[in-house]
mmJSON file of the N, C-alpha and C atoms, coordinates in Angstrom:
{"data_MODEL":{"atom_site":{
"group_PDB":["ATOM","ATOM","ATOM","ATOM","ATOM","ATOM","ATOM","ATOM","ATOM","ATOM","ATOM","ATOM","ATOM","ATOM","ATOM","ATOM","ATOM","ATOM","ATOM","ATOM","ATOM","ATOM","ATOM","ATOM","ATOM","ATOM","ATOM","ATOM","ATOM","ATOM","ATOM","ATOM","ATOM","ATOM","ATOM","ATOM","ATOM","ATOM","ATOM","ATOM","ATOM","ATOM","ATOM","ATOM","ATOM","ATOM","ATOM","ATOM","ATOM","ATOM","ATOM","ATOM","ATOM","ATOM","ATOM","ATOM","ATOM","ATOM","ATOM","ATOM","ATOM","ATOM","ATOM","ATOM","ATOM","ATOM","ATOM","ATOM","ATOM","ATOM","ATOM","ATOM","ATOM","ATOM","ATOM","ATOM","ATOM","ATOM","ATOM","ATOM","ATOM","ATOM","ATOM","ATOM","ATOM","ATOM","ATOM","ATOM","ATOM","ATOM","ATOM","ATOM","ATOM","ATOM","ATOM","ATOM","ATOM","ATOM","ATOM","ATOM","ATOM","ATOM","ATOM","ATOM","ATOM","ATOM","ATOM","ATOM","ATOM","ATOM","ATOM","ATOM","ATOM","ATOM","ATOM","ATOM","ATOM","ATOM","ATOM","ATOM","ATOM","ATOM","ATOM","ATOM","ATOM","ATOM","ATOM","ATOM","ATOM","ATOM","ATOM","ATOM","ATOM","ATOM","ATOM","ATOM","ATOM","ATOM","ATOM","ATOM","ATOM","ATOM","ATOM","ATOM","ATOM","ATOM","ATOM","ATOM","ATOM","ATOM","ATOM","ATOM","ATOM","ATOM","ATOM","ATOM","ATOM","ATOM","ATOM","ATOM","ATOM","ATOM","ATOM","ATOM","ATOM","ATOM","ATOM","ATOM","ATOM","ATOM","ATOM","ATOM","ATOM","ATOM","ATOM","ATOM","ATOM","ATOM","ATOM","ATOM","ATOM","ATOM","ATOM","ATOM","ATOM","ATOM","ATOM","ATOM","ATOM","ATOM","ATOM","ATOM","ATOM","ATOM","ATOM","ATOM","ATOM","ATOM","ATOM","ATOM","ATOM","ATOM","ATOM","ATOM","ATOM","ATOM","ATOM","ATOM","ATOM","ATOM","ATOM","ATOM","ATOM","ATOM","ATOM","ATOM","ATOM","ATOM","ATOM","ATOM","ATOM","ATOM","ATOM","ATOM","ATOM","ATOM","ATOM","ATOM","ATOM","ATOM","ATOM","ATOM","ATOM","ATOM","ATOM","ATOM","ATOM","ATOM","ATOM","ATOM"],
"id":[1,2,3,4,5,6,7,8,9,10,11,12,13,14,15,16,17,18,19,20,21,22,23,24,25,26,27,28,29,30,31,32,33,34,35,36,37,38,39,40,41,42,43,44,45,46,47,48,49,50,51,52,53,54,55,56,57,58,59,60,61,62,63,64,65,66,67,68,69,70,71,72,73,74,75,76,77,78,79,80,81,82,83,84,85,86,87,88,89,90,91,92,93,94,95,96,97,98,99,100,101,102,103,104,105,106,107,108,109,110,111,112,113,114,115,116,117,118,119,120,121,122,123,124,125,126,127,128,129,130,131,132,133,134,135,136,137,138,139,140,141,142,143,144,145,146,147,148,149,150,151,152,153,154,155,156,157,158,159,160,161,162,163,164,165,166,167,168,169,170,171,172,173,174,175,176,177,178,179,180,181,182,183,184,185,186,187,188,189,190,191,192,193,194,195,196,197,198,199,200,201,202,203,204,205,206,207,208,209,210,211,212,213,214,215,216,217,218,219,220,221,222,223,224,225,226,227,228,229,230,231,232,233,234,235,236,237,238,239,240],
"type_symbol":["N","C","C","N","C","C","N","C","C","N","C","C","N","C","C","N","C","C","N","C","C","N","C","C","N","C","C","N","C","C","N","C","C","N","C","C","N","C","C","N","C","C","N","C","C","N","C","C","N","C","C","N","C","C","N","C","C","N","C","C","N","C","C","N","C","C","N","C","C","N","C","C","N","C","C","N","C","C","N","C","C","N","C","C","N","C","C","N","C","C","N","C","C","N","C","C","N","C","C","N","C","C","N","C","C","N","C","C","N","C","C","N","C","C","N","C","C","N","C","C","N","C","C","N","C","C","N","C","C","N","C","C","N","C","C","N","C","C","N","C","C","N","C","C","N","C","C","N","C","C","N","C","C","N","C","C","N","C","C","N","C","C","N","C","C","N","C","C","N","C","C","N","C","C","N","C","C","N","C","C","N","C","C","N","C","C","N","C","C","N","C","C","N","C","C","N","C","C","N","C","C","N","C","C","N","C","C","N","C","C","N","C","C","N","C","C","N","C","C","N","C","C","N","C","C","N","C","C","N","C","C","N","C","C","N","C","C","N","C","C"],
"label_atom_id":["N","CA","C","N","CA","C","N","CA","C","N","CA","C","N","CA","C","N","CA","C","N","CA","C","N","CA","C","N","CA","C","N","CA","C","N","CA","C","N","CA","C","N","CA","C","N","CA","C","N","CA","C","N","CA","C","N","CA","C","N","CA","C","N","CA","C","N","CA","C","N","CA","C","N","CA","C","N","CA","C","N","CA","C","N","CA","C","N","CA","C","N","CA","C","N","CA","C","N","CA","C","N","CA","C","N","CA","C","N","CA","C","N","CA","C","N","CA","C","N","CA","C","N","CA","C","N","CA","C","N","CA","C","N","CA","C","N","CA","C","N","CA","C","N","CA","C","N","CA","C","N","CA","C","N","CA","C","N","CA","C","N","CA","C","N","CA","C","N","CA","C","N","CA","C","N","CA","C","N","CA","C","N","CA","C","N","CA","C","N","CA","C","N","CA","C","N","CA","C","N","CA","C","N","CA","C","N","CA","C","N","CA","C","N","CA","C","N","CA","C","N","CA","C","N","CA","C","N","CA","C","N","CA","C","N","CA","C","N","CA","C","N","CA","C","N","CA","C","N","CA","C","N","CA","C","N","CA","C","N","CA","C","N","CA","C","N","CA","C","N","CA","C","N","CA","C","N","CA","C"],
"label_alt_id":[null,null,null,null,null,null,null,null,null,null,null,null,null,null,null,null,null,null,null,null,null,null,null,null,null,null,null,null,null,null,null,null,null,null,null,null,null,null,null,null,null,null,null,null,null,null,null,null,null,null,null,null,null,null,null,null,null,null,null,null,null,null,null,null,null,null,null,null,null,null,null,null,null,null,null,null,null,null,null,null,null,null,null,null,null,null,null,null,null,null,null,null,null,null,null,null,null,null,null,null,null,null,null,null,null,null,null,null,null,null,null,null,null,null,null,null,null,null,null,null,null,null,null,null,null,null,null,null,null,null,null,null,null,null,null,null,null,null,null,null,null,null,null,null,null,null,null,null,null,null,null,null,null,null,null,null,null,null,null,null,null,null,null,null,null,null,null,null,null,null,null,null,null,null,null,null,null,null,null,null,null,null,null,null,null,null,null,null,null,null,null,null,null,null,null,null,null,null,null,null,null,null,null,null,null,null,null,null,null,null,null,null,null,null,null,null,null,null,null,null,null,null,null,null,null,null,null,null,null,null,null,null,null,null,null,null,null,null,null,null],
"label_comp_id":["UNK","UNK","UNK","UNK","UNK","UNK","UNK","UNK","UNK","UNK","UNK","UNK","UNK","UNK","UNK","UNK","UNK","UNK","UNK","UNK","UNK","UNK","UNK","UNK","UNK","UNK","UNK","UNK","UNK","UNK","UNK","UNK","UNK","UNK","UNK","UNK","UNK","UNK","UNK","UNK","UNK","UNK","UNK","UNK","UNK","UNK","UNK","UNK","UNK","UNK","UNK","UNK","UNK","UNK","UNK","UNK","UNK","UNK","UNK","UNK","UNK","UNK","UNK","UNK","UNK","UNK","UNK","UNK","UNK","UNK","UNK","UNK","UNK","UNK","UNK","UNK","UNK","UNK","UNK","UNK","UNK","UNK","UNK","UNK","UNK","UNK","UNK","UNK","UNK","UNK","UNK","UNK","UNK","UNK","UNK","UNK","UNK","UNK","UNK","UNK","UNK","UNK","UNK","UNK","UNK","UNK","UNK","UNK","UNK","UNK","UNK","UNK","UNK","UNK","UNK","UNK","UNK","UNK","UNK","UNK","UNK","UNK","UNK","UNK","UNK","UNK","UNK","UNK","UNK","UNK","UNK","UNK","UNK","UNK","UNK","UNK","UNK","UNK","UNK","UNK","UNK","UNK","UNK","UNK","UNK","UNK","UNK","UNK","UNK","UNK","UNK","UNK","UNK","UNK","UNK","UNK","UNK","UNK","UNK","UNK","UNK","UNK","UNK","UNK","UNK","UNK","UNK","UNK","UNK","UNK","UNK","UNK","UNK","UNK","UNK","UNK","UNK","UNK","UNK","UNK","UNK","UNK","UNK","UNK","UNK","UNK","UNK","UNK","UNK","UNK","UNK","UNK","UNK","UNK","UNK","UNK","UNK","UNK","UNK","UNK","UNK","UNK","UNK","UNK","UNK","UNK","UNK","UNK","UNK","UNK","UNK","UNK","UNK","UNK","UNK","UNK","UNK","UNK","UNK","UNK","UNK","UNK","UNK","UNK","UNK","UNK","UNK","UNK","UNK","UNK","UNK","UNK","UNK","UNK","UNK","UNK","UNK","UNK","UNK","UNK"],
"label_asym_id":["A","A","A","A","A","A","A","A","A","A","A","A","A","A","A","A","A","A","A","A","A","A","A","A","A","A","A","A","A","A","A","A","A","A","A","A","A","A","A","A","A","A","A","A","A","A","A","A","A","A","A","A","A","A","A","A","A","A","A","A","A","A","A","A","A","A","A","A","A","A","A","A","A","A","A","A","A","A","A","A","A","A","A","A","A","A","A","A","A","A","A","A","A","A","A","A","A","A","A","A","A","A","A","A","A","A","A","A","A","A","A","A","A","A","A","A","A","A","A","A","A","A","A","A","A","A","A","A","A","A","A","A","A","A","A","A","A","A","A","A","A","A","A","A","A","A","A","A","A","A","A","A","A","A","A","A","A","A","A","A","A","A","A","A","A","A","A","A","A","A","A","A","A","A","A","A","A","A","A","A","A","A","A","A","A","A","A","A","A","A","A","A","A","A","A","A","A","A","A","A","A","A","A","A","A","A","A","A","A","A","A","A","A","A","A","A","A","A","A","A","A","A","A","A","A","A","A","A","A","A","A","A","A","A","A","A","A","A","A","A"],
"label_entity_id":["1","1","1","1","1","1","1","1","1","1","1","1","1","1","1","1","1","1","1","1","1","1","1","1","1","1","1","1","1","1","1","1","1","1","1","1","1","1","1","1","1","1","1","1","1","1","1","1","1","1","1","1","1","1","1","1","1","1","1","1","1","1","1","1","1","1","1","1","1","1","1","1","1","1","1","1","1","1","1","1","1","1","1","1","1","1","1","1","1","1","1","1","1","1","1","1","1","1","1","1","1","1","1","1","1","1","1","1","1","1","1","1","1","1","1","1","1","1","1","1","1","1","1","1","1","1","1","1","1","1","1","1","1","1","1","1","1","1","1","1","1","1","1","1","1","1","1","1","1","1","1","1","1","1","1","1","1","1","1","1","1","1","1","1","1","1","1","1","1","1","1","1","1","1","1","1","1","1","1","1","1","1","1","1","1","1","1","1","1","1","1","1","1","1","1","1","1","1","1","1","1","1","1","1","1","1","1","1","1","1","1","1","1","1","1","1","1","1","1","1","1","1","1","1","1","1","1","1","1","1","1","1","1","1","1","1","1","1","1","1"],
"label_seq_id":[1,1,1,2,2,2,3,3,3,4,4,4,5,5,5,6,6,6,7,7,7,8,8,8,9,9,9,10,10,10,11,11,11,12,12,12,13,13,13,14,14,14,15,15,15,16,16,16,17,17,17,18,18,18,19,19,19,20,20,20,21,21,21,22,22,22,23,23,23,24,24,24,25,25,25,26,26,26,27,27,27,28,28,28,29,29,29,30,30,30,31,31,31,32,32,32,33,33,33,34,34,34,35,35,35,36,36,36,37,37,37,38,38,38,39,39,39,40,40,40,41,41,41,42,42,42,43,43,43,44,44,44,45,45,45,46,46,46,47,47,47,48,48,48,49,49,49,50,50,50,51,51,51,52,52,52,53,53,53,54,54,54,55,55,55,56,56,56,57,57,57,58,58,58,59,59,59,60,60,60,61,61,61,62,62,62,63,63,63,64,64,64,65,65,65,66,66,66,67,67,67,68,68,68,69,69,69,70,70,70,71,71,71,72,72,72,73,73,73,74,74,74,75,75,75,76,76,76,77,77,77,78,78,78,79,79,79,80,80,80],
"pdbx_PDB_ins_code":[null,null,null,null,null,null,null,null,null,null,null,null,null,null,null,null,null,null,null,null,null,null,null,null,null,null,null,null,null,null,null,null,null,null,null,null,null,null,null,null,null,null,null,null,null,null,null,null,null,null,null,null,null,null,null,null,null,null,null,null,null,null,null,null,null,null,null,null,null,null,null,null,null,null,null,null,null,null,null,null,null,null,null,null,null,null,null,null,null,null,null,null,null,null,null,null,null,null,null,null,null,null,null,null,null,null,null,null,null,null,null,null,null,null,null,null,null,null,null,null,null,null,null,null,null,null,null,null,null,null,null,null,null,null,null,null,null,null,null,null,null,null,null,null,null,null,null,null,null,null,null,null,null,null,null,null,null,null,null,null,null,null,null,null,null,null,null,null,null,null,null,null,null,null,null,null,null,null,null,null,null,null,null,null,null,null,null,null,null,null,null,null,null,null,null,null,null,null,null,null,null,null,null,null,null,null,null,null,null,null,null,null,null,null,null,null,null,null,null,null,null,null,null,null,null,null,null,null,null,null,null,null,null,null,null,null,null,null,null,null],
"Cartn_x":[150.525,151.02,151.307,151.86,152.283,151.59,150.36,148.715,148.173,148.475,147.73,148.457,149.454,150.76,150.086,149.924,149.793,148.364,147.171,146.152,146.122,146.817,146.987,148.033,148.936,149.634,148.299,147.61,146.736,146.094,145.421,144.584,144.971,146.347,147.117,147.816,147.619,148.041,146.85,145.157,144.13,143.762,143.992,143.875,144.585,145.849,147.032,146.537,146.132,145.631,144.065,143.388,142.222,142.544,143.839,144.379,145.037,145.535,145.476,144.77,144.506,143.719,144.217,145.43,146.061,146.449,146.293,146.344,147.829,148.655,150.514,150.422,149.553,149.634,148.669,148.319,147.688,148.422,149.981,150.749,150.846,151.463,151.763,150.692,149.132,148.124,147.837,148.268,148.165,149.607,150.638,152.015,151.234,150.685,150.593,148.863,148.736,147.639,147.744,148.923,149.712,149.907,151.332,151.359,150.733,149.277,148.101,147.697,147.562,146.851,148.136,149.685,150.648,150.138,150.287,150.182,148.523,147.407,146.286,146.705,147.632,147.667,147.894,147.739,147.64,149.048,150.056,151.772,152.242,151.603,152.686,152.255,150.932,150.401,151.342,151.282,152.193,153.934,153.949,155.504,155.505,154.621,154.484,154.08,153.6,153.108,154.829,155.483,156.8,157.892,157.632,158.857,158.087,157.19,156.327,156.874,157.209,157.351,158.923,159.794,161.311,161.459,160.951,160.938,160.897,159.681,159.545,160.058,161.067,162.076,163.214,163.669,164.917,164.489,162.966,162.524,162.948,162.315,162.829,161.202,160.266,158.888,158.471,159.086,158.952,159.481,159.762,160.653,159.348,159.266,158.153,158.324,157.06,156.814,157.008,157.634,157.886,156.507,155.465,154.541,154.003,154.164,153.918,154.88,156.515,157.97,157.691,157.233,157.227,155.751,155.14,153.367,153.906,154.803,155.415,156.184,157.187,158.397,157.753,156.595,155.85,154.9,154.267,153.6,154.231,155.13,155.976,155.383,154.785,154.486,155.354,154.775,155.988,156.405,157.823,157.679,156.971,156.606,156.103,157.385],
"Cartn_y":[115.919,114.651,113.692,114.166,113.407,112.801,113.609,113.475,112.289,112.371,111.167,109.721,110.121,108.987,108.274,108.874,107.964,107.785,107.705,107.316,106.041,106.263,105.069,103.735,104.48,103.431,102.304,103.468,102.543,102.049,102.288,101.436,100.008,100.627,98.67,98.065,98.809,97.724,97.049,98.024,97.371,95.944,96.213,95.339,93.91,94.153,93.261,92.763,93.388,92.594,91.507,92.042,91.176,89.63,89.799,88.363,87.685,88.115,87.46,86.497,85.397,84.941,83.967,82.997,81.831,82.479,81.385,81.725,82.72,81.697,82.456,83.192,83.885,84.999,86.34,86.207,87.17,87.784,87.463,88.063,89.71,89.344,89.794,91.248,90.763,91.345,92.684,92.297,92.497,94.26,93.61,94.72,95.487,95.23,96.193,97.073,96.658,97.639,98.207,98.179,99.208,100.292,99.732,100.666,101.499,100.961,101.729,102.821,102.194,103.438,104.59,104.158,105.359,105.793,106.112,106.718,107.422,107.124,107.87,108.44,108.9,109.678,110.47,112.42,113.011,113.783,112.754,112.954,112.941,111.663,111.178,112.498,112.428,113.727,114.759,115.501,116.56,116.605,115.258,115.05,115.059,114.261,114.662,115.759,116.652,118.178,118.726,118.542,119.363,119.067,117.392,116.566,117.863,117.791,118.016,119.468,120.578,121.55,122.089,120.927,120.718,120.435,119.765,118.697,119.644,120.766,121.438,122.799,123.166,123.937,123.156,122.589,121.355,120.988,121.321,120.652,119.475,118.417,116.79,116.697,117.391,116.368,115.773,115.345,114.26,112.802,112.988,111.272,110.797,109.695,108.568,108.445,108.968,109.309,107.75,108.112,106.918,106.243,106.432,105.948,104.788,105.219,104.461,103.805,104.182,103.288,101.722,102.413,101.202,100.347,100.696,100.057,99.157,99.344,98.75,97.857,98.618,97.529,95.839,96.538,95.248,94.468,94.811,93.943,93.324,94.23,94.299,94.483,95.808,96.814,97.256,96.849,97.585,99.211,99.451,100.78,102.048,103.203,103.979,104.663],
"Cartn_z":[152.64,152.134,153.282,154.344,155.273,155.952,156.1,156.933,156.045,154.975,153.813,154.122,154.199,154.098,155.603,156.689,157.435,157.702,157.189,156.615,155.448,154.967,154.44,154.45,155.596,156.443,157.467,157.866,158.625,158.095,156.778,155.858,155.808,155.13,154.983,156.125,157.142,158.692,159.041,158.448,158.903,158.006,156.963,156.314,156.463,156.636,157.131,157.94,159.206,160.819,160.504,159.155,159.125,158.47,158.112,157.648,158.507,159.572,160.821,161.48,161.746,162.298,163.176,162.76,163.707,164.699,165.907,166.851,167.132,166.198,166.437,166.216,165.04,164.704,165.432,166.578,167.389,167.795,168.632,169.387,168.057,166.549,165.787,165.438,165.525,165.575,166.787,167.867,169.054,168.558,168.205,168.36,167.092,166.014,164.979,165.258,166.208,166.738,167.519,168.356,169.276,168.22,166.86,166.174,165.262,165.207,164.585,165.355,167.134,168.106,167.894,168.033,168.199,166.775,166.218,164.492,164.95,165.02,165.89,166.619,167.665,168.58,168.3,169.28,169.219,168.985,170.104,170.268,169.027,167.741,167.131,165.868,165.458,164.688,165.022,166.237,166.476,166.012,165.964,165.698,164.104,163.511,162.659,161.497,162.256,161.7,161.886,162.833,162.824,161.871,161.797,160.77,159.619,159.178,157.686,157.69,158.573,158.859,158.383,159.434,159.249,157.794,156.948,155.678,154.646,154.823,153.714,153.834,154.865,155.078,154.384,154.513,153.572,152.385,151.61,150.838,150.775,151.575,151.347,151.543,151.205,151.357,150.175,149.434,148.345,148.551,149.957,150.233,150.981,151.001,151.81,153.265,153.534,154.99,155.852,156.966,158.425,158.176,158.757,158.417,156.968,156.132,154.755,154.535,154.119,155.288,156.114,157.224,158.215,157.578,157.044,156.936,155.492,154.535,153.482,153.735,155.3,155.278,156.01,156.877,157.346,156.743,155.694,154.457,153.131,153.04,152.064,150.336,150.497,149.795,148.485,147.674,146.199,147.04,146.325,146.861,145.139,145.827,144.023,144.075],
"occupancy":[1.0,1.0,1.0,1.0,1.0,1.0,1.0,1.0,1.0,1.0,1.0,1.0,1.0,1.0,1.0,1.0,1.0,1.0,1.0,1.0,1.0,1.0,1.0,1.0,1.0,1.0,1.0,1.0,1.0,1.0,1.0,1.0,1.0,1.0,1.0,1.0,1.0,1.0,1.0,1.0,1.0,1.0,1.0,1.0,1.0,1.0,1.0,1.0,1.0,1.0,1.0,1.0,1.0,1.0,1.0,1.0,1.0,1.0,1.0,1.0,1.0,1.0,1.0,1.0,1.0,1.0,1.0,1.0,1.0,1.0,1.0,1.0,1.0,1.0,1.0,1.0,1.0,1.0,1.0,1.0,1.0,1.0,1.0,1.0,1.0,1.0,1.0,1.0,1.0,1.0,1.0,1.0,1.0,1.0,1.0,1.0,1.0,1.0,1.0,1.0,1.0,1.0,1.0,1.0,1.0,1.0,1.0,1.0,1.0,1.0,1.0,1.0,1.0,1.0,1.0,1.0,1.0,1.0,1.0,1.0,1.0,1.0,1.0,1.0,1.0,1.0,1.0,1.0,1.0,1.0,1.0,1.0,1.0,1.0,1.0,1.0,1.0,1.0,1.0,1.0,1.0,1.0,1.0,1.0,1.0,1.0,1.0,1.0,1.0,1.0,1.0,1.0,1.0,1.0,1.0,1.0,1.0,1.0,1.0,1.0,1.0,1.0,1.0,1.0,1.0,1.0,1.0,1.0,1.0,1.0,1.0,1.0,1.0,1.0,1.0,1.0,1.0,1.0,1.0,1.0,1.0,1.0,1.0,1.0,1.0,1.0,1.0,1.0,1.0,1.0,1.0,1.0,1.0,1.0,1.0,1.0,1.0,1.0,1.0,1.0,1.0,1.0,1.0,1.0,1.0,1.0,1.0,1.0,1.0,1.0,1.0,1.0,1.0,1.0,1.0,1.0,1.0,1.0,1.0,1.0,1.0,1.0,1.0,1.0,1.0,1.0,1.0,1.0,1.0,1.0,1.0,1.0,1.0,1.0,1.0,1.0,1.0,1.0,1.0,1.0],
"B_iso_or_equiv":[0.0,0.0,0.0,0.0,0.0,0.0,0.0,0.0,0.0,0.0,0.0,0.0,0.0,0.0,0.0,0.0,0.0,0.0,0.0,0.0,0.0,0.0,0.0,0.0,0.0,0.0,0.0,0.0,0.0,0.0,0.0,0.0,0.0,0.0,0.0,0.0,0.0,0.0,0.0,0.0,0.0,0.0,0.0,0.0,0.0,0.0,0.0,0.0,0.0,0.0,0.0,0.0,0.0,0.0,0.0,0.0,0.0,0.0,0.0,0.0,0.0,0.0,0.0,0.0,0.0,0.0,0.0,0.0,0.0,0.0,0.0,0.0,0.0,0.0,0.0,0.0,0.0,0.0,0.0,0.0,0.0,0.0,0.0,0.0,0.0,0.0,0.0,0.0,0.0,0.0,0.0,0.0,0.0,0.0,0.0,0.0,0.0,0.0,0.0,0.0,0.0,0.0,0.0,0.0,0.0,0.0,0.0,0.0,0.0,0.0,0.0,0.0,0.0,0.0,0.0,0.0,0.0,0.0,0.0,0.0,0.0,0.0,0.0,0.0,0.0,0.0,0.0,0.0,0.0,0.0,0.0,0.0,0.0,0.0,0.0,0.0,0.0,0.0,0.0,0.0,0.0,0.0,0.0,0.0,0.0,0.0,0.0,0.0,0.0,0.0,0.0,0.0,0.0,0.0,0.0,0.0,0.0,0.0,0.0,0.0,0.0,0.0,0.0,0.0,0.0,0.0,0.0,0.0,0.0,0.0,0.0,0.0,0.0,0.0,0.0,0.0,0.0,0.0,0.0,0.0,0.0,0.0,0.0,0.0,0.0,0.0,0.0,0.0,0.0,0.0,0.0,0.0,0.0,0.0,0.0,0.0,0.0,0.0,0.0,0.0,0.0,0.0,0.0,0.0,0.0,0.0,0.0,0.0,0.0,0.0,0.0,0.0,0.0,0.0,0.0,0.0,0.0,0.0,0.0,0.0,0.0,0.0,0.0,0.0,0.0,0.0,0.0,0.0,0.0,0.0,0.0,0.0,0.0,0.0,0.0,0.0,0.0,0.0,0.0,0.0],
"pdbx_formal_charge":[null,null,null,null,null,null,null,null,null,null,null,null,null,null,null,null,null,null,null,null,null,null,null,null,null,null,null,null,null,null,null,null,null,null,null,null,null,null,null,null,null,null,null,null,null,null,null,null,null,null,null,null,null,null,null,null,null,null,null,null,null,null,null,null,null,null,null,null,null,null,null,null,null,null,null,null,null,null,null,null,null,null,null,null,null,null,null,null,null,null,null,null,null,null,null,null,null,null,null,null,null,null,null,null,null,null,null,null,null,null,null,null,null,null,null,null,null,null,null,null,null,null,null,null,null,null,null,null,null,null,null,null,null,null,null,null,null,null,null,null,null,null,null,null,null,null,null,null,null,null,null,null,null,null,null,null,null,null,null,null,null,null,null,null,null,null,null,null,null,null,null,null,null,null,null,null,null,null,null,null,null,null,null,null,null,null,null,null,null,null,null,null,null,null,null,null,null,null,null,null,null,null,null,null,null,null,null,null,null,null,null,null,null,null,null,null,null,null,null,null,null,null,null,null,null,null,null,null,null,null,null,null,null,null,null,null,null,null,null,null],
"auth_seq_id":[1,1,1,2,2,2,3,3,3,4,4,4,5,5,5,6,6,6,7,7,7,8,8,8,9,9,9,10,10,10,11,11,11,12,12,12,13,13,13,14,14,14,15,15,15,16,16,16,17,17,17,18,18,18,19,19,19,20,20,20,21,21,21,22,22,22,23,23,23,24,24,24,25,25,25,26,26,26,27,27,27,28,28,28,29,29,29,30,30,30,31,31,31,32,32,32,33,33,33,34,34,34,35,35,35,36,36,36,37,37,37,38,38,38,39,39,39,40,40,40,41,41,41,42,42,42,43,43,43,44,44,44,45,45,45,46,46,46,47,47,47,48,48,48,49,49,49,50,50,50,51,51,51,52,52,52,53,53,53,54,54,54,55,55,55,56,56,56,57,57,57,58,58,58,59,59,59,60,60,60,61,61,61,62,62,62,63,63,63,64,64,64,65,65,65,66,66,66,67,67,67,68,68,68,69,69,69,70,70,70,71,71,71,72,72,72,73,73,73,74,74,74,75,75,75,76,76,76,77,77,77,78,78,78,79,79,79,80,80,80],
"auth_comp_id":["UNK","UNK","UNK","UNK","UNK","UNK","UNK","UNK","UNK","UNK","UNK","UNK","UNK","UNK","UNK","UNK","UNK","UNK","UNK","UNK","UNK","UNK","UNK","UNK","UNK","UNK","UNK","UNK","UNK","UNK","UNK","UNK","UNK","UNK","UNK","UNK","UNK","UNK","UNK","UNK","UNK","UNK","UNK","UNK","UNK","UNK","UNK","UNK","UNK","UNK","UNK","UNK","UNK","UNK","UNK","UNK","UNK","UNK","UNK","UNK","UNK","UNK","UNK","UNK","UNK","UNK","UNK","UNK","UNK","UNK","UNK","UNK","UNK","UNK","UNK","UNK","UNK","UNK","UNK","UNK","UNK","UNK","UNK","UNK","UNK","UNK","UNK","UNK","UNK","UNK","UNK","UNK","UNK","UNK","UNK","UNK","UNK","UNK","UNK","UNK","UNK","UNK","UNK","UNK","UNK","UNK","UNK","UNK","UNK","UNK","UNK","UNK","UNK","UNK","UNK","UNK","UNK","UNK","UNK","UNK","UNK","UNK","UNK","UNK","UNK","UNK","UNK","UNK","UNK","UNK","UNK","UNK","UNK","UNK","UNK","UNK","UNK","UNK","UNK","UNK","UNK","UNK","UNK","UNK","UNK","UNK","UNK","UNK","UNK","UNK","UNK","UNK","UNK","UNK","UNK","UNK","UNK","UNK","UNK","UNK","UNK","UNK","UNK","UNK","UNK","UNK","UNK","UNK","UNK","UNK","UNK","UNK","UNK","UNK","UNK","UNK","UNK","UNK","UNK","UNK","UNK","UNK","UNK","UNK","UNK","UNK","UNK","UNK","UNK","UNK","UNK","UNK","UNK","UNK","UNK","UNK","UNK","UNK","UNK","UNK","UNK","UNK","UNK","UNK","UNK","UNK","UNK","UNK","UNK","UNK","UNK","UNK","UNK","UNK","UNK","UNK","UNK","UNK","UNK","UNK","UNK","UNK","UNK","UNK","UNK","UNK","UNK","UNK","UNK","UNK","UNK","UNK","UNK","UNK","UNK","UNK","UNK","UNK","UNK","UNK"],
"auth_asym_id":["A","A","A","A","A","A","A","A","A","A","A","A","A","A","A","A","A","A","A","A","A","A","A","A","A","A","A","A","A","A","A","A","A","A","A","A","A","A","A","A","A","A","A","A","A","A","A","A","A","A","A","A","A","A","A","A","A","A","A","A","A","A","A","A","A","A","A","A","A","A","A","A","A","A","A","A","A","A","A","A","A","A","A","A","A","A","A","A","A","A","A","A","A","A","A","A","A","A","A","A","A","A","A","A","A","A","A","A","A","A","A","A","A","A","A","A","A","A","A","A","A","A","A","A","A","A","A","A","A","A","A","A","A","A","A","A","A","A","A","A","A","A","A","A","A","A","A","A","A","A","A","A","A","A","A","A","A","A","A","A","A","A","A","A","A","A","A","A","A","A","A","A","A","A","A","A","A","A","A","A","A","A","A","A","A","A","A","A","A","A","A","A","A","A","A","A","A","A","A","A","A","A","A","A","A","A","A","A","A","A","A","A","A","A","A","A","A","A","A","A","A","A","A","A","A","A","A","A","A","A","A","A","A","A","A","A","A","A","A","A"],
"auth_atom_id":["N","CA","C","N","CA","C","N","CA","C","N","CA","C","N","CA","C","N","CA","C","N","CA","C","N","CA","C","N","CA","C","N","CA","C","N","CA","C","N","CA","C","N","CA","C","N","CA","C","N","CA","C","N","CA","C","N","CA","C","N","CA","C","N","CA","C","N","CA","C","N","CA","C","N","CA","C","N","CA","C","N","CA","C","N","CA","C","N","CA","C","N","CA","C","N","CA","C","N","CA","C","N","CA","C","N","CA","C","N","CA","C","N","CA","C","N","CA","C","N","CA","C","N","CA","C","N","CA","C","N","CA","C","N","CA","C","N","CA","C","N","CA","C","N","CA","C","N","CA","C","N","CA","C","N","CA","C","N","CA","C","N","CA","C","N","CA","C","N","CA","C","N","CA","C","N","CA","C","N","CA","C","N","CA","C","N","CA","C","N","CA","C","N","CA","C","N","CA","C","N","CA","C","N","CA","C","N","CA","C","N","CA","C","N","CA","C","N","CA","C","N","CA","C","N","CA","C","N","CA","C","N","CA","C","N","CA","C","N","CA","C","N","CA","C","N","CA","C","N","CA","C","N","CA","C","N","CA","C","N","CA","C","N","CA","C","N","CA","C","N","CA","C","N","CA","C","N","CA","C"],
"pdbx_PDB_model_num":[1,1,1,1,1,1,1,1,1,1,1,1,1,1,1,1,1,1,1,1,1,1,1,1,1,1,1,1,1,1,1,1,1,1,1,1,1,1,1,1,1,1,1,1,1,1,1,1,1,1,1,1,1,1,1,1,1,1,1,1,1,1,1,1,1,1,1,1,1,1,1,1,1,1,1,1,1,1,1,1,1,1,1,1,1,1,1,1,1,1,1,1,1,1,1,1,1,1,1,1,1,1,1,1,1,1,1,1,1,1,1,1,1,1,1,1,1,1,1,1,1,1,1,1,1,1,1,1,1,1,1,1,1,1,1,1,1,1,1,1,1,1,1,1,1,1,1,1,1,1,1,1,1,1,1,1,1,1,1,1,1,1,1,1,1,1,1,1,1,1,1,1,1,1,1,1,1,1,1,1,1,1,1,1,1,1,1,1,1,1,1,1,1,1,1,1,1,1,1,1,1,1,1,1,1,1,1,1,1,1,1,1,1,1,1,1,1,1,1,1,1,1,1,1,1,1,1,1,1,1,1,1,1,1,1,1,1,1,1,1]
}}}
């Protein structure tokens, strides 16, 4: 689930960044493709395989992953 969640965080950051286009709005473009490459990386995956690990030891993996979270709180995404 968690692996999904941030797959489709990046979906709608990619999407988000293609509506970008004014110039002001590059700087904006520029920070949410930083946070696209961290979410691709290899570090943040790993961190995330352990949260998913920790989560479903506590059973809390039914709450909305950091990823889909932050990709909502910056488009502003209905939440499900």
């Amino acid at each position: 689930v968690f692996f999904l969640d941030t797959d489709r965080a990046l979906v709608l950051l990619e999407e988000y960044c293609k509506k970008l286009r004014k110039p002001e709005e590059q700087q904006l473009k520029k920070a949410i493709r930083k946070v696209m490459g961290i979410f691709k990386s290899s570090l943040f995956q790993a961190l995330l395989g352990s949260f998913k690990e920790k989560a479903t030891r506590h059973g809390t993996t039914s709450h909305t992953s950091l990823p889909v979270a932050l990709a909502c709180d910056v488009l502003g995404c209905p939440k499900d």
